[in-house]
N, C-alpha and C positions, 0 to 999 in steps of 0.2 A: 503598482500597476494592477488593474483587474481587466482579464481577458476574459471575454463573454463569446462565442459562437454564431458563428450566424450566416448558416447555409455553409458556402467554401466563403467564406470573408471570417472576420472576427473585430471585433470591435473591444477597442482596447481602451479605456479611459483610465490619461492622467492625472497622475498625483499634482494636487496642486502646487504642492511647495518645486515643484520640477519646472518652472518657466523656461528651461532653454528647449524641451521638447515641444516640437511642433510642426514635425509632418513627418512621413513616410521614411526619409533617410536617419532620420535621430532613433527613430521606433528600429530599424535591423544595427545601427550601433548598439543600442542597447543589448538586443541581443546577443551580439557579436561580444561584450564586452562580455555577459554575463556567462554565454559558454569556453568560454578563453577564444581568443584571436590566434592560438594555436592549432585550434580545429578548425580552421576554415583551411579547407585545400590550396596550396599553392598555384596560379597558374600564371602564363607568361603571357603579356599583352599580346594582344592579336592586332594586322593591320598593318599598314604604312604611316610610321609619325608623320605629322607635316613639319615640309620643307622650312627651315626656321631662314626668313627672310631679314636682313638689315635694311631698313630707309638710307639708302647715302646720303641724303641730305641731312640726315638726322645726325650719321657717323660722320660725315665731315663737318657738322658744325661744335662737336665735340671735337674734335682737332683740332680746328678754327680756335674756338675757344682757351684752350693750353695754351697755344703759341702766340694769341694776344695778349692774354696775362703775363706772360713771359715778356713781353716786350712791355711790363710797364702799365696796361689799360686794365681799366677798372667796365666790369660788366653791369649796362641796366635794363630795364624792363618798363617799356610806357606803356601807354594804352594804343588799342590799337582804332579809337575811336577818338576824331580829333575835331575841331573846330572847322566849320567851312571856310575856306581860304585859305589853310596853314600853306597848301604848298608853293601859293603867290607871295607868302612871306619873306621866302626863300629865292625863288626863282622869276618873280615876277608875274604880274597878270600873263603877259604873250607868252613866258615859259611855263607856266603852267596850264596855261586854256588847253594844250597838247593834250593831256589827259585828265579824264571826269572825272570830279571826287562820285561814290556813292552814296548817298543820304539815307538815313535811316529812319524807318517809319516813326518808330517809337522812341525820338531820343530822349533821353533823362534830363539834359540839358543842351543849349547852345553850343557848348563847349565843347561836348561830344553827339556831333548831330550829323558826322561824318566818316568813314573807313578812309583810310589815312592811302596815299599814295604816296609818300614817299616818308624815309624817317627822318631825316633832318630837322624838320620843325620839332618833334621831341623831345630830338638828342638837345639843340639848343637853350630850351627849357629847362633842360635838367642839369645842364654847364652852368646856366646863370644861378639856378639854384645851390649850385656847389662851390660856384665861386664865393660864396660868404663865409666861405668858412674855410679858405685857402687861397693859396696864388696864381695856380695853374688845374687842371683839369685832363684827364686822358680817359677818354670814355668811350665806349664799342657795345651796341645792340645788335642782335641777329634774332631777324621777327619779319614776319610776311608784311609786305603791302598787299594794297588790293584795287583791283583793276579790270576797269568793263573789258572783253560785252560781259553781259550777264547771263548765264545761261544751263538755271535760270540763278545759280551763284555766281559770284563775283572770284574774278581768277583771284587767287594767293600764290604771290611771286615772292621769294624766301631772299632776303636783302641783309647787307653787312652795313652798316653806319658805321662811322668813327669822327670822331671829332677832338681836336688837342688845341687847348690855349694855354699860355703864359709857360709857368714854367716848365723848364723839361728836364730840370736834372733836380736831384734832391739837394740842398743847400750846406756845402760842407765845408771846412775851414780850408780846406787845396783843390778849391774848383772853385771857380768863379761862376756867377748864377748863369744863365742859357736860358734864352726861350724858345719854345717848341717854333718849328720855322717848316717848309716846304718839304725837305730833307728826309726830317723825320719821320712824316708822314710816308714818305715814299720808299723809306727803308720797312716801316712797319709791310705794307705791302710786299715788298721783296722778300722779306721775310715769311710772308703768308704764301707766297706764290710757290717759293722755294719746296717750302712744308708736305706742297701739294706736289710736286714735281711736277709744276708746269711752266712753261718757258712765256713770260710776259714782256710786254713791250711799253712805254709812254712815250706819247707824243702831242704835241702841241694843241692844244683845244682852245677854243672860245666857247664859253656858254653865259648863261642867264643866270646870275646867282653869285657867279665869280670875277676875283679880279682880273680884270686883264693882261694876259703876259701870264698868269699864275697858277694856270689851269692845263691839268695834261687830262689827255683820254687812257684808258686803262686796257691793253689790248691783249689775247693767249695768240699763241702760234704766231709763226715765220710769214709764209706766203698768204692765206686769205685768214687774215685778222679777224679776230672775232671780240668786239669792245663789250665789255664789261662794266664799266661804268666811269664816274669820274672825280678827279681829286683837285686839291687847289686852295686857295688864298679865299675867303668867301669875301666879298666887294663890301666896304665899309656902310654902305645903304643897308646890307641886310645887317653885319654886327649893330648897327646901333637900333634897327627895328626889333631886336634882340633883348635891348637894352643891358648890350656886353660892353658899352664904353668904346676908347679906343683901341680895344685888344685887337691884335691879330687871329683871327680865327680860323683852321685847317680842317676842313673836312672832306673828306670820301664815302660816298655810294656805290656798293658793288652789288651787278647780279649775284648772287651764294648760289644759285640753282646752277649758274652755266659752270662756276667754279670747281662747286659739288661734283656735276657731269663729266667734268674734263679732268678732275685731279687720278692720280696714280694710287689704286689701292695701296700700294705698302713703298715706303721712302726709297729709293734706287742708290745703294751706296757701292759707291765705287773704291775698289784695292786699292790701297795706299803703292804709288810709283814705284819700283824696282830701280828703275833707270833714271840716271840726273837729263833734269832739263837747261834748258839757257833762256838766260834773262834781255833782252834788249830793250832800251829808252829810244821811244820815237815822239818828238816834239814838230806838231805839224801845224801850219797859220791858215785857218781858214777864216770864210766870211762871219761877220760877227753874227750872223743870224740863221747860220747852220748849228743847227742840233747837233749835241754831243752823243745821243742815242743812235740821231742814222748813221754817224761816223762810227760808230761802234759797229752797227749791223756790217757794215760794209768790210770791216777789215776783221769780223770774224768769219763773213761768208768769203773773201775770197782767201784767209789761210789755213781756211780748214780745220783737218782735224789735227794739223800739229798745233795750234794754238790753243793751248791749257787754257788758260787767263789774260786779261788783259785789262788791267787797273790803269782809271784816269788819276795820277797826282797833283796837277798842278793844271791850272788855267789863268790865263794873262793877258791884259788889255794894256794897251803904253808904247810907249817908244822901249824900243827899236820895234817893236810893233806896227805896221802901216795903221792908221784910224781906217777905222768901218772893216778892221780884222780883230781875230783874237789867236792866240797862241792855247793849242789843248796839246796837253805831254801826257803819255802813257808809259806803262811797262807792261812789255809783251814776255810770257811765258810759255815757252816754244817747249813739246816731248814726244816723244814715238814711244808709243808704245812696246814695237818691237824691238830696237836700237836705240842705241846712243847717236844721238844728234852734231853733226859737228858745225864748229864754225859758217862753214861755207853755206851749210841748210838755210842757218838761221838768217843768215847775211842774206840771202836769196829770196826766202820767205817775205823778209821784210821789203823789199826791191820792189817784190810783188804790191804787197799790201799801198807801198809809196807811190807805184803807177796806178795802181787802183781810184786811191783817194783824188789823185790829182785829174783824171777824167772827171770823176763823177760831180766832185767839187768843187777842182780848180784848187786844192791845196796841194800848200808847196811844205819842203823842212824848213823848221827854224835853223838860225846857221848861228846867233848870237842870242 
């Protein structure tokens, strides 16, 4: 280096062979380096760090994340710039006219000449493309949609897809093969909701895209529901638009954002029991066309908080069954926290729960 004066400045010109120097901060390293990094005075940051902020939607979709792979699903990434009309592929022209694709001035292609309002059409894409190379498919993207008004961008609503065909268990000589069905999909969810520590509800839906009969709505909370989006059987008009053949195909759209909003920062684990609880079986014949969900709502809200659990085992259509009934059995897991629970509680409890259901439903006990 040659240091030359000039006035209070100095003008320092580098060595050529030195290309990484080249400005103001490399010139006092230099310095620094050459009078030792020991002579430079100690001193202590001055100021207020800032407040180091987490995106929740960001940390719960790394949650999110874990607990689907965990259950099986394979994560992917589309574009988020899709074809005009993907999501009338899906859900039909009348279900889709609801909301605008937005089009882009400068597309590169047809193909991507749009910001994608929903992910389904995608995820689909990418199922048939994996189905060539296996028998079943378990797939899950978390990625924004995008949706007027515009103003003057386009909103970004942060969304869960999932989508399951064909097989669902891996192929082992003492398991017989399974395909992915309703169930699974619905337990994947219970499982995610759980994660979150949020209390979810399903209930019967019809929509545009799905089959009929096979579609629930996806709800948080007790008293004013808050729906989150929806799962289901996808109606044979869109698998074979698809060109997936006659598979059955299982998918769910979820808000992430309300999910994100409403989950429990840290898992709420409860003490393992002290005190034994008691088990009682209640087999009750309601109308074929009452939900096992609202029957559940009901005979958790009116037994309270002695009711631990309350597992459906068994469901039954047939004689000794009246037609246009069904037979749903449970087991009820009665405990106090404070005490030990006797006999008589339990027996009582359930009285309740059996005058409960029989108002609100018209169920009666099964007797045989």
């Amino acid at each position: 280096f040659t240091i030359e004066p000039q006035g209070e400045r100095l003008l320092v010109t580098v060595p050529g062979y030195r290309q990484d120097v080249e400005g103001r901060a490399d010139l006092a390293e230099e310095v620094a380096r050459v009078s030792g990094y020991d002579a430079i005075p100690e001193t202590l940051p001055t100021g207020v760090p800032p407040e180091s902020r987490i995106d929740p939607v960001r940390a719960a979709a790394d949650r999110a994340k874990h607990i689907l792979v965990g259950c099986g699903l394979q994560e992917v990434m589309t574009y988020s710039l899709v074809a005009a009309g993907s999501a009338s592929r899906v859900f039909g022209v009348e279900g889709a006219a609801s909301v605008e694709e937005i089009a882009v001035a400068n597309a590169i292609s047809s193909e991507q000449s749009v910001l994608r309002v929903t992910l389904l059409p995608s995820l689909l894409e990418t199922a048939r493309a994996n189905l060539r190379h296996g028998d079943g498919v378990a797939l899950f993207e978390l990625a924004n949609v995008y949706l007027p008004p515009l103003g003057p961008l386009p909103t970004e609503q942060p969304r869960l897809g999932i989508v399951l065909i064909g097989q669902a268990t891996p192929t082992a000589w003492n398991a017989p093969r399974r395909e992915a069905d309703f169930f699974d999909l619905k337990g994947i969810i219970e499982e995610l909701l759980a994660s979150f520590g949020l209390a979810g509800r399903f209930r019967t839906w019809s929509a545009a895209g799905y089959q009929p009969g096979r579609c629930a709505e996806v709800v948080l909370g007790g008293g004013e529901a808050l729906p989150v989006g929806l799962l289901g059987q996808l109606h044979p008009r869109v698998v074979e638009g698809f060109d997936l053949g006659d598979r059955r195909v299982y998918a769910v759209e979820l808000r992430f954002d309300l999910l994100a909003q409403h989950a429990q920062p840290q898992p709420q684990i409860r003490p393992i029991p002290r005190l034994p609880g008691l088990d009682r079986d209640l087999a009750l014949i309601v109308d074929h066309s009452t939900p096992h969900a609202d029957l559940e709502a009901a005979l958790r809200a009116t037994a309270g908080e002695l009711l631990e659990r309350i597992t459906l085992f068994d469901t039954y259509a047939g004689p000794p069954v009246p037609p246009g009934k069904k037979s749903l059995a449970y087991t009820l897991r009665f405990r106090a926290r404070d005490r030990t629970l006797t006999d008589d509680e339990a027996d009582a409890a359930v009285a309740r729960l059996v005058t409960t259901v029989a108002e609100r439903f018209g169920a009666v006990l099964r007797s045989g």
